[in-house]
ChimeraX commands (.cxc) that place a marker at each C-alpha (Angstrom):
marker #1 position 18.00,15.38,7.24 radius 0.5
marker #1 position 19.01,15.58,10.73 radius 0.5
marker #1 position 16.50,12.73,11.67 radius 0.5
marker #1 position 18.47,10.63,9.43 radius 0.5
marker #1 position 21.70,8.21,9.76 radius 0.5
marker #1 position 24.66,7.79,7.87 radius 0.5
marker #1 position 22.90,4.96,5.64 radius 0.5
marker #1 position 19.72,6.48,5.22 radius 0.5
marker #1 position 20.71,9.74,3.88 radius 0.5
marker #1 position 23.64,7.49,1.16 radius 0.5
marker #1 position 20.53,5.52,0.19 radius 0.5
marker #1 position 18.33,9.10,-0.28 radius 0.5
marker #1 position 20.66,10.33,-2.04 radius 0.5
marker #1 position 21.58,7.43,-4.27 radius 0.5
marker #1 position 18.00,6.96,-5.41 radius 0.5
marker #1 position 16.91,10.58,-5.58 radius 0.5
marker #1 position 19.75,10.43,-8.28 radius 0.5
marker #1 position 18.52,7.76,-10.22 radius 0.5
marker #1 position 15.02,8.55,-9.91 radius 0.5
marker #1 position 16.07,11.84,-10.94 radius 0.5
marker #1 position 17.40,10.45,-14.19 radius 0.5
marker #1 position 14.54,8.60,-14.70 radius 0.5
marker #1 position 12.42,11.26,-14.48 radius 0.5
marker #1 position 14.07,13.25,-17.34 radius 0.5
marker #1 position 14.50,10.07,-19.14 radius 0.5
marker #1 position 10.57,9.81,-19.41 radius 0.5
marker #1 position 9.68,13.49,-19.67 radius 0.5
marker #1 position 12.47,13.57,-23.01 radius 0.5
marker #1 position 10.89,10.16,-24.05 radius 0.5
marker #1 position 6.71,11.78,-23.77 radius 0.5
marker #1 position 8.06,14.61,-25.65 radius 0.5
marker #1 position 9.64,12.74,-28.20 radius 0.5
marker #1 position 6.63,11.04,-28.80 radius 0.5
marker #1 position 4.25,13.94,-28.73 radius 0.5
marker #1 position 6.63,15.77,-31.03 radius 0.5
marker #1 position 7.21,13.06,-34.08 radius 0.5
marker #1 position 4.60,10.66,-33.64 radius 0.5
marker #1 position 1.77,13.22,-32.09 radius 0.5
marker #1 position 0.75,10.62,-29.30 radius 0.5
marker #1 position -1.07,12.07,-26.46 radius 0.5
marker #1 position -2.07,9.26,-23.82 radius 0.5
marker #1 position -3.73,12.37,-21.19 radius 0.5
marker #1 position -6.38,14.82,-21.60 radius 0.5
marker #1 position -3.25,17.56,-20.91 radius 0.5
marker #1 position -0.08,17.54,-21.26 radius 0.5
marker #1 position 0.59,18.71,-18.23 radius 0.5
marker #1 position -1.35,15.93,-16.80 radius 0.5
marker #1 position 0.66,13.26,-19.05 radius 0.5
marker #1 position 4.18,15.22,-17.00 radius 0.5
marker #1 position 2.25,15.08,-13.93 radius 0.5
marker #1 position 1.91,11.04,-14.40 radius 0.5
marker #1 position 4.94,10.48,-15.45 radius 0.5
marker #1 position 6.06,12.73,-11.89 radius 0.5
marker #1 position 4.01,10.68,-9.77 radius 0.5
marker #1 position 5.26,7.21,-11.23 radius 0.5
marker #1 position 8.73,7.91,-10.67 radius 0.5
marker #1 position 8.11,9.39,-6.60 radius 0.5
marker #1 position 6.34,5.87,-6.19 radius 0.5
marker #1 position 8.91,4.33,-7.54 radius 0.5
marker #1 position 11.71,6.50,-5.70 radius 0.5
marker #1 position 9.36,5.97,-2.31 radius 0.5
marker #1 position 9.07,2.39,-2.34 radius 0.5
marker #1 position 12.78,1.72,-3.18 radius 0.5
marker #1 position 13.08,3.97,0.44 radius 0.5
marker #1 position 11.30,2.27,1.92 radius 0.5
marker #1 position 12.96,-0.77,1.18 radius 0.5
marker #1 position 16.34,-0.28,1.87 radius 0.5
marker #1 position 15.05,1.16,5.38 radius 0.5
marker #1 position 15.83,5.23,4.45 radius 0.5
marker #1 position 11.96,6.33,4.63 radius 0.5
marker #1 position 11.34,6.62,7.98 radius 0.5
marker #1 position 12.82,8.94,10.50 radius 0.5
marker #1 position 15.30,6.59,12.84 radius 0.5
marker #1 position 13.01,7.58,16.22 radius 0.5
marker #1 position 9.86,6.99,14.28 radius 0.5
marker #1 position 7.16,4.37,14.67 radius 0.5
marker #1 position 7.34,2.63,11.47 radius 0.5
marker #1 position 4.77,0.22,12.40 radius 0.5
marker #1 position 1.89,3.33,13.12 radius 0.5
marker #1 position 2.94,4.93,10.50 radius 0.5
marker #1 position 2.53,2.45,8.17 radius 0.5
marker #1 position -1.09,1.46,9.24 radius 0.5
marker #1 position -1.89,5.19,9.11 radius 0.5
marker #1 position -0.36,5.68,5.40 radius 0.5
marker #1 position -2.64,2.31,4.58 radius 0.5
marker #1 position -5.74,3.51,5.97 radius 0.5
marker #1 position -5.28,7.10,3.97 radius 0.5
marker #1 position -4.57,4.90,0.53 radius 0.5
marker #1 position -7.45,2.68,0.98 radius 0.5
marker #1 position -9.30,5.74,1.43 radius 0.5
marker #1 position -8.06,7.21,-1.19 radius 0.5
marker #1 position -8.56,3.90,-3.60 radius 0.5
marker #1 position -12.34,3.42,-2.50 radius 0.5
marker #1 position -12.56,7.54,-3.77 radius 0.5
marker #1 position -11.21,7.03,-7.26 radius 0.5
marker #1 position -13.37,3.68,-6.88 radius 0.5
marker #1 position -16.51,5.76,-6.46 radius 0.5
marker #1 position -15.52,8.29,-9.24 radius 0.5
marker #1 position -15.15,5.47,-11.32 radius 0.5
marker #1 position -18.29,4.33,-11.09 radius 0.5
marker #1 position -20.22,7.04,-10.99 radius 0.5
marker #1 position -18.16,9.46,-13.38 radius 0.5
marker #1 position -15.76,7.58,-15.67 radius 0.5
marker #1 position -14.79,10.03,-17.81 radius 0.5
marker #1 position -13.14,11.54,-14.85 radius 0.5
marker #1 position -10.60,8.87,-15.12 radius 0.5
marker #1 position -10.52,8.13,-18.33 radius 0.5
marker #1 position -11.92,9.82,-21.38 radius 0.5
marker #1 position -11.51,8.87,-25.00 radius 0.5
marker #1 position -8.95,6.81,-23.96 radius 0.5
marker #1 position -6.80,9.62,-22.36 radius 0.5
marker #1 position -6.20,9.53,-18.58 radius 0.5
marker #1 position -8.10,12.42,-17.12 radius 0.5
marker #1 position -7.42,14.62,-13.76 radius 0.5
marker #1 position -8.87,11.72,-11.61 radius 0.5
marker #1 position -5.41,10.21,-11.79 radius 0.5
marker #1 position -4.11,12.26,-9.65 radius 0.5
marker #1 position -6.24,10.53,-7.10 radius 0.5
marker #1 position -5.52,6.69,-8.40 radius 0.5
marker #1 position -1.60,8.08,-7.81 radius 0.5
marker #1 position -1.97,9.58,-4.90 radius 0.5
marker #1 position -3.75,7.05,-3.20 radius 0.5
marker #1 position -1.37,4.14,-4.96 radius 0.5
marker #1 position 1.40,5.94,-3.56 radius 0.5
marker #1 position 0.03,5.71,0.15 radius 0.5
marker #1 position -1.02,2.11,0.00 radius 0.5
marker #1 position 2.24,1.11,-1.30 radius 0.5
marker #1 position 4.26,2.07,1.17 radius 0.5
marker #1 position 2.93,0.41,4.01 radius 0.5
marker #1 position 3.22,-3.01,1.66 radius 0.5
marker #1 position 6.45,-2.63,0.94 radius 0.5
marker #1 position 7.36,-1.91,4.45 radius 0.5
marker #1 position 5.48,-5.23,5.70 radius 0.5
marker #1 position 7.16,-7.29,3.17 radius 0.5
marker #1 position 10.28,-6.33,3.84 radius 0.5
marker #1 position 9.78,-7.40,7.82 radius 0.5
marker #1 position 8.41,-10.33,6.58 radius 0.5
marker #1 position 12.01,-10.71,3.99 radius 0.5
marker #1 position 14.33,-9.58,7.43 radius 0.5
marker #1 position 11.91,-12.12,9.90 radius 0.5
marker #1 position 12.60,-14.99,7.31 radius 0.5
marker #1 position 16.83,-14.00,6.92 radius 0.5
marker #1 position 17.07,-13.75,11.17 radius 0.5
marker #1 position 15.34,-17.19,11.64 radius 0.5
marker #1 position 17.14,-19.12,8.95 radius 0.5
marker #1 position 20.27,-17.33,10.12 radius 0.5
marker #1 position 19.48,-17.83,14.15 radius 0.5
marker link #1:1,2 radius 0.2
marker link #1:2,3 radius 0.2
marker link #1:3,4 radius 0.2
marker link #1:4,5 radius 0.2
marker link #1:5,6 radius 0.2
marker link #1:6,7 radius 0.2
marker link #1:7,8 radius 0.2
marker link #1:8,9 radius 0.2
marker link #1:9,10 radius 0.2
marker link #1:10,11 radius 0.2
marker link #1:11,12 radius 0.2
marker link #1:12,13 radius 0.2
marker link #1:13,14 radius 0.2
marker link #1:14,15 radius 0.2
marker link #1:15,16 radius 0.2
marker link #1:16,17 radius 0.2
marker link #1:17,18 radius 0.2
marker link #1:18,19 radius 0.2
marker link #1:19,20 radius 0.2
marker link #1:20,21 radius 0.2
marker link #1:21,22 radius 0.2
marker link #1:22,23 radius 0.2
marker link #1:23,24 radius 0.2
marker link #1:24,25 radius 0.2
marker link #1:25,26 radius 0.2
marker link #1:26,27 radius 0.2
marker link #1:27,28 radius 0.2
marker link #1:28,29 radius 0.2
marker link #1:29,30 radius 0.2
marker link #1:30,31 radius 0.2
marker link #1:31,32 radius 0.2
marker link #1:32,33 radius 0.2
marker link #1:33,34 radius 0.2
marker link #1:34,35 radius 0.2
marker link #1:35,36 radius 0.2
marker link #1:36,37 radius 0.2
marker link #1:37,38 radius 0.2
marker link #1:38,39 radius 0.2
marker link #1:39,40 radius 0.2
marker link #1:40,41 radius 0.2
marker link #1:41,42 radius 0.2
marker link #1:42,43 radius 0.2
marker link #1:43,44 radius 0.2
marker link #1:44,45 radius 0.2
marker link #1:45,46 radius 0.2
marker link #1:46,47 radius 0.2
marker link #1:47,48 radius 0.2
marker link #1:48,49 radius 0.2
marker link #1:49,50 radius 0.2
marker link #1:50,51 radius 0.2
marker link #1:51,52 radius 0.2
marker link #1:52,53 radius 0.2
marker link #1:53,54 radius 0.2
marker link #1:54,55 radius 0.2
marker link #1:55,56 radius 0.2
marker link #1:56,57 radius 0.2
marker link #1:57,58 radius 0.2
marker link #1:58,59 radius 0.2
marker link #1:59,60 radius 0.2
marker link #1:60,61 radius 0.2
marker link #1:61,62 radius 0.2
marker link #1:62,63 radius 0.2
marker link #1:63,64 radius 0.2
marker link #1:64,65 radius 0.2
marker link #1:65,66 radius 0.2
marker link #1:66,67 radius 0.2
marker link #1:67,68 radius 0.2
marker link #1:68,69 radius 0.2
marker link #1:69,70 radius 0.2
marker link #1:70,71 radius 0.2
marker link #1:71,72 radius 0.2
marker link #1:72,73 radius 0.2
marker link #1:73,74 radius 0.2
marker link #1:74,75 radius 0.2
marker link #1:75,76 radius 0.2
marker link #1:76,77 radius 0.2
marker link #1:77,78 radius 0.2
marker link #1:78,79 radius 0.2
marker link #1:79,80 radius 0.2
marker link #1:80,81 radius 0.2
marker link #1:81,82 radius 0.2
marker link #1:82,83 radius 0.2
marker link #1:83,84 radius 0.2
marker link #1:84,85 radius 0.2
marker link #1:85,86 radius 0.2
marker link #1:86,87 radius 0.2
marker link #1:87,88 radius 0.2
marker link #1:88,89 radius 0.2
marker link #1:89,90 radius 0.2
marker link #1:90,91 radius 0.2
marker link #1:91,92 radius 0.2
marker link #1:92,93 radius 0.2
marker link #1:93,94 radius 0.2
marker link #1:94,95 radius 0.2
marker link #1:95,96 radius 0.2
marker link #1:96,97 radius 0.2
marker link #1:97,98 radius 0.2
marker link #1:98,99 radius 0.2
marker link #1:99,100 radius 0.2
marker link #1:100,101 radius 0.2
marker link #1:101,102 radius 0.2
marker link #1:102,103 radius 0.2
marker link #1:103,104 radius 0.2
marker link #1:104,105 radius 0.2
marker link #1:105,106 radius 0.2
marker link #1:106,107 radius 0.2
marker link #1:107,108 radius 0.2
marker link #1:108,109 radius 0.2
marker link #1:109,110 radius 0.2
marker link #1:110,111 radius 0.2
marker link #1:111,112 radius 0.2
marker link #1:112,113 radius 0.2
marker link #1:113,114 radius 0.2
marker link #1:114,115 radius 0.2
marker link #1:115,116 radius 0.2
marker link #1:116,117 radius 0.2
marker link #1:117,118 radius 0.2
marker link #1:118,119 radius 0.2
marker link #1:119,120 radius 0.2
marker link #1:120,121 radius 0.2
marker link #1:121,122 radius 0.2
marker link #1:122,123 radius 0.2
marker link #1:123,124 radius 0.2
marker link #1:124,125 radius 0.2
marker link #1:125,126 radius 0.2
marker link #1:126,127 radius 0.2
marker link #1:127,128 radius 0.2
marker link #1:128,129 radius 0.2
marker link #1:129,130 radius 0.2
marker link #1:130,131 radius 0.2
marker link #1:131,132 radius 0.2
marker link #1:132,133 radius 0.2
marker link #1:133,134 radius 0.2
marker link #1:134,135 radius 0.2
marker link #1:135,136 radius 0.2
marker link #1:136,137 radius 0.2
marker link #1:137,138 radius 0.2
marker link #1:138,139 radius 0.2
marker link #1:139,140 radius 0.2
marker link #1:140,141 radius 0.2
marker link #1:141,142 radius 0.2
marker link #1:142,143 radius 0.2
marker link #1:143,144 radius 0.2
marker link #1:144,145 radius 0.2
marker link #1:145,146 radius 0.2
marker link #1:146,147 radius 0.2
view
């Protein structure tokens, strides 16, 4: 955490706590419903906890990236950021050709499958990058209607 000021590491920290509460939140709230009501919406539960994982470290990434604490403070945001985009669009036209030619990887009898993982994965690379641009574009917009 050296790499990181004062601000970035509060902000971390802030939203590592509430994403950590979300997290148990939703793995009390699958149980819950696997337990009375005996829904299952993944082939496994373990994939159903690894969904649930993945949504909230989007979630917890994003809101990083946002209030400026994802990158390092000497890093190149900009490269970065084109780099993470190219790996998630990668990563999207993968799970796109899965899809197609093997559905059931993704979904099968209306269960999310282990191709997922992928969609995730790859959601979770693509996202950043978007939310870093649209927050320039947010900071460009403040600076000229402030200068």
């Amino acid at each position: 955490m050296k790499q990181y000021d004062e601000y970035q590491k509060l902000m971390r920290y802030k939203y590592g706590y509430y994403s950590f509460n979300t997290l148990i939140i939703l793995l009390a709230l699958n149980y819950i419903l696997g337990l009375f009501f005996n829904f299952q919406w993944g082939a496994t539960k373990e994939l159903e906890m690894l969904s649930i994982l993945f949504i909230v470290a989007i979630v917890f990434t994003n809101i990083s990236v946002y209030h400026n604490a994802y990158f390092r403070k000497n890093e190149n945001k900009k490269d970065s950021s084109w780099l993470l985009l190219l790996a998630g669009l990668f990563g999207l036209y993968g799970t796109y050709q899965t899809f197609l030619f093997q559905p059931e990887e993704i979904i099968i009898n209306g269960n999310i499958n282990r191709g997922i993982i992928q969609l995730f994965s790859s959601l979770m690379f693509v996202s950043i990058p978007i939310t870093y641009f649209v927050r320039n574009k947010i900071d460009e917009r403040r600076d000229r209607k402030d200068g």
